[in-house]
C-alpha positions in Angstrom: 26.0 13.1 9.9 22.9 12.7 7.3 22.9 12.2 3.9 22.8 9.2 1.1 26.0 7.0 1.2 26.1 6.0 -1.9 25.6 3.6 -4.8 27.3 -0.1 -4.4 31.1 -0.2 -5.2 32.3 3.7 -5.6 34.8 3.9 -2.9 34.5 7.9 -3.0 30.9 7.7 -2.4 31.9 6.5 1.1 34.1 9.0 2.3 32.0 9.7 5.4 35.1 8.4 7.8 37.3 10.7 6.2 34.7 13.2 6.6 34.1 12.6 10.1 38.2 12.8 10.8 38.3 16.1 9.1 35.5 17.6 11.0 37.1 16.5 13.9 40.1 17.8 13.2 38.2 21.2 12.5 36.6 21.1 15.9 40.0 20.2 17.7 38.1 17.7 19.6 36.5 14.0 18.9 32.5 14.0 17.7 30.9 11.7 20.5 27.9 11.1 18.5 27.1 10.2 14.5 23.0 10.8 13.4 22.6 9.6 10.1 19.0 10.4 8.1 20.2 7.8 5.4 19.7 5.8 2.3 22.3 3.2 1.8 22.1 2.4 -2.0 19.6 1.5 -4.6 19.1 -2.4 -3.0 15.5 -1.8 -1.4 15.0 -5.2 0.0 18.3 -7.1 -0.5 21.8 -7.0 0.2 23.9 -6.3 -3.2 27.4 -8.3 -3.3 29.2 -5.2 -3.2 27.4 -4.2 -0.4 28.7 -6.9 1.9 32.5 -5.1 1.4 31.9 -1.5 1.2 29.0 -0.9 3.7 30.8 -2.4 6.5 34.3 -0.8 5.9 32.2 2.6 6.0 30.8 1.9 9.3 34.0 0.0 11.0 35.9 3.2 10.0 33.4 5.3 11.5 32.9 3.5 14.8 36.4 4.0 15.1 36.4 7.9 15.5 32.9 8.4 16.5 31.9 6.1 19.6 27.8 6.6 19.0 26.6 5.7 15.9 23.0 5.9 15.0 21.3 5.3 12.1 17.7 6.2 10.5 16.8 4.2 7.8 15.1 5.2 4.8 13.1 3.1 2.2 16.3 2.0 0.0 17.7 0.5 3.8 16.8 -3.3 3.7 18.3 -5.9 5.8 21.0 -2.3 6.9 21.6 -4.4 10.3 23.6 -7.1 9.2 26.0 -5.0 7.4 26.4 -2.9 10.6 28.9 -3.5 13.6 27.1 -4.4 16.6 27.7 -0.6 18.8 25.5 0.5 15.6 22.4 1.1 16.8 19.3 1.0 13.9 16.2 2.9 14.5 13.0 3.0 13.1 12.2 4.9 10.1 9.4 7.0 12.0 12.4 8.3 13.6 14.2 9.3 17.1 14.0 12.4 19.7 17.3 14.1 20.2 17.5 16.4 23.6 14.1 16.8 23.8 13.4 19.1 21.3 14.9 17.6 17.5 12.9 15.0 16.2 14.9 12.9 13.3 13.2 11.2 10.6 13.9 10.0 7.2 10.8 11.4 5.3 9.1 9.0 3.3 7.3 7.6 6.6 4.9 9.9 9.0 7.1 11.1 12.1 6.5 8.7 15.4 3.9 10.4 17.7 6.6 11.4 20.1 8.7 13.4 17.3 5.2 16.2 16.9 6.8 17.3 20.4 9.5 18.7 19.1 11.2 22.1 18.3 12.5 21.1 15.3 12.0 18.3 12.9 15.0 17.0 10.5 14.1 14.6 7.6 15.7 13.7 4.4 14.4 11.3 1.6 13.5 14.9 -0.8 17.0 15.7 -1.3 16.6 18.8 -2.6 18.6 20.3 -5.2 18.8 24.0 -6.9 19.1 24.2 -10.5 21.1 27.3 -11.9 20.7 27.8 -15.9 22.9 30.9 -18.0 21.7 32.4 -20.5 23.2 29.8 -22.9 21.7 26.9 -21.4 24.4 25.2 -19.1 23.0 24.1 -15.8 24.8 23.7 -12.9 23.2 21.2 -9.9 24.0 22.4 -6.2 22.1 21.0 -3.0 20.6 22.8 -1.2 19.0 22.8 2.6 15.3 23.7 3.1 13.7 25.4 6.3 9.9 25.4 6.5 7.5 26.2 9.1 4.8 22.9 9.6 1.4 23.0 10.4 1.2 21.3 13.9 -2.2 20.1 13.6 -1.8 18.6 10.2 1.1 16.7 11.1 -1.1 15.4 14.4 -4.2 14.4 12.1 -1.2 13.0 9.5 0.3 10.6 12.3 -2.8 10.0 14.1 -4.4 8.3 10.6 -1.2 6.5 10.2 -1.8 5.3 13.7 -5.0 4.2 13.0 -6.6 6.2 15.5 -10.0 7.4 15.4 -10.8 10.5 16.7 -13.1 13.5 16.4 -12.3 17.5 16.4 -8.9 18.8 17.3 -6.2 16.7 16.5 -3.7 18.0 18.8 -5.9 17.7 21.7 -6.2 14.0 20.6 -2.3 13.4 20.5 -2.0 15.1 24.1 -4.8 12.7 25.1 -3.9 9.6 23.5 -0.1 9.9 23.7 0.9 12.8 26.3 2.7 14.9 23.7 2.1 18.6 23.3 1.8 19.3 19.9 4.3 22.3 18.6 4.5 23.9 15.4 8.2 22.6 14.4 10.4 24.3 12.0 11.3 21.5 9.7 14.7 21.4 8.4 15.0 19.0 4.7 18.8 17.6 4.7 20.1 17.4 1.5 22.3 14.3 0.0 25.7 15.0 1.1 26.7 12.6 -1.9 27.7 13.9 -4.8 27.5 11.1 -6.6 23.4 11.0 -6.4 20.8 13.0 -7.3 18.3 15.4 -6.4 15.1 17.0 -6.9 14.9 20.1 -7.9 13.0 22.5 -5.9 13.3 25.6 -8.2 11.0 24.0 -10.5 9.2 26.9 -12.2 5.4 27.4 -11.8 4.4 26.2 -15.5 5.7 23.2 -15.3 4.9 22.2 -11.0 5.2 19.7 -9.3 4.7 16.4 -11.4 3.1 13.4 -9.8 6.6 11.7 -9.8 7.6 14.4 -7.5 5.0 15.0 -5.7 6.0 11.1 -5.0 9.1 11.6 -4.3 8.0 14.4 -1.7 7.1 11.7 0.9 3.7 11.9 2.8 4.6 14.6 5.3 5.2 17.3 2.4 2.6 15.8 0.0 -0.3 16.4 3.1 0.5 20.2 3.3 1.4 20.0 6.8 4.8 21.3 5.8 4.7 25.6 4.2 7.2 24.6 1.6 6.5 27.3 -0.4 7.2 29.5 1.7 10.8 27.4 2.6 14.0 28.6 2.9 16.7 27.6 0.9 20.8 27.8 1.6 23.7 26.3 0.2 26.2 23.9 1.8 28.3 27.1 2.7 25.0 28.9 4.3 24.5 31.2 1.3 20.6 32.4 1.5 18.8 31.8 -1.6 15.7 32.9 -0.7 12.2 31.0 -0.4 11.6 28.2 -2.5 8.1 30.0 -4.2 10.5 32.8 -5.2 13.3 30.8 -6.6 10.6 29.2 -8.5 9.2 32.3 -10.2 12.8 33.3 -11.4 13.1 29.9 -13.2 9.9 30.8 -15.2 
């Protein structure tokens, strides 16, 4: 599970419970574990009225079917934990190793140390979107999933200045030193908002217009620092349809 639940009071936003039961219905078996990469509304540092009724609904209806619930906050998540049951467990925004080898962050925080380890690294906060124009002008928004190769030792000398650390030379040799982690060259996987209620940015941009400072904002720091070949990105539907890379779907939007 990742994804943006939704703005305050729309019911439909949070379906993710009835989501959850028709996946497991599709599977024939019961999920044991929910991962969500998520941003809970637009309240950044306070709980909105609505908030107090829907959030928890969502979350007791999910506990329900899915035993292991874990949640990733991201920077529109303030105060999540007291809207949460207590089997809910709330992680840090810098994010959570899964089996050794998937590191889970939201985005618009640097990856802990422990996460530049991994195989692969899933983040949100982007949530990218593909823009599709006729001839005539009618636009049609679809989200879309990004796969891009990072830059190990870009993402090391990104965390280690977040760290604070001071260090000379090779970054990865610093993280292995300072924090026992072998560095890897991850294939980063941007999660979409599952909502479609919300937004998106759109990464088909074309190359005249680029990417605005707004965006670039939006981005969050790992994408912003290069350490991530976004250009070079893959992009699918929700269905697994193949778009092509990102710098390509770019150019046909000129």
């Amino acid at each position: 599970m990742g994804g943006d639940l939704g703005p305050p009071g729309n019911t439909r936003a949070f379906s993710g419970a009835a989501a959850a039961r028709k996946a497991a219905k599709d599977l024939g078996r019961d999920p044991s574990q929910a991962l969500g990469a998520a941003r809970r509304c637009e309240a950044v540092s306070k709980v909105e009225l609505e908030e107090w009724k829907y959030v928890p609904e969502f979350f007791d209806s999910l506990v329900e079917i899915i035993p292991d619930v874990e949640v990733v906050p991201g920077n529109h998540d303030g105060n999540l934990e007291p809207l949460t049951p207590p089997s809910v467990k709330i992680n840090k925004s810098n994010g959570m190793v899964l089996w050794d080898s998937v590191g889970l962050f939201h985005g618009h925080a640097w990856p802990a140390p422990p996460l530049l380890g991994c195989k692969f690294l899933v983040m949100g906060h982007l949530h990218p979107v593909v823009v599709f124009k006729d001839p005539l002008g009618f636009r049609i928004t679809r989200q879309a999933w990004v796969r891009a190769k990072s830059d190990g030792n870009k993402l090391a000398e990104g965390v280690l200045k977040r760290e604070d650390a001071k260090f000379e030379g090779n970054a990865t040799a610093e993280v292995k030193k300072k924090f026992g982690v072998s560095v890897a060259d991850a294939d980063c996987i941007i999660m979409p908002s599952f909502n479609d209620y919300l937004g998106g940015q759109p990464i088909n941009k074309n190359y005249q217009e680029g990417w605005t400072e707004l965006y670039k904002e939006y981005m969050g720091p790992v994408l912003r620092s290069g350490a991530v070949d976004f250009e070079n990105g893959e992009a699918y539907l929700f269905d697994g349809t193949f778009l092509g890379k990102v710098q390509d779907l770019r150019r046909l939007a000129q």
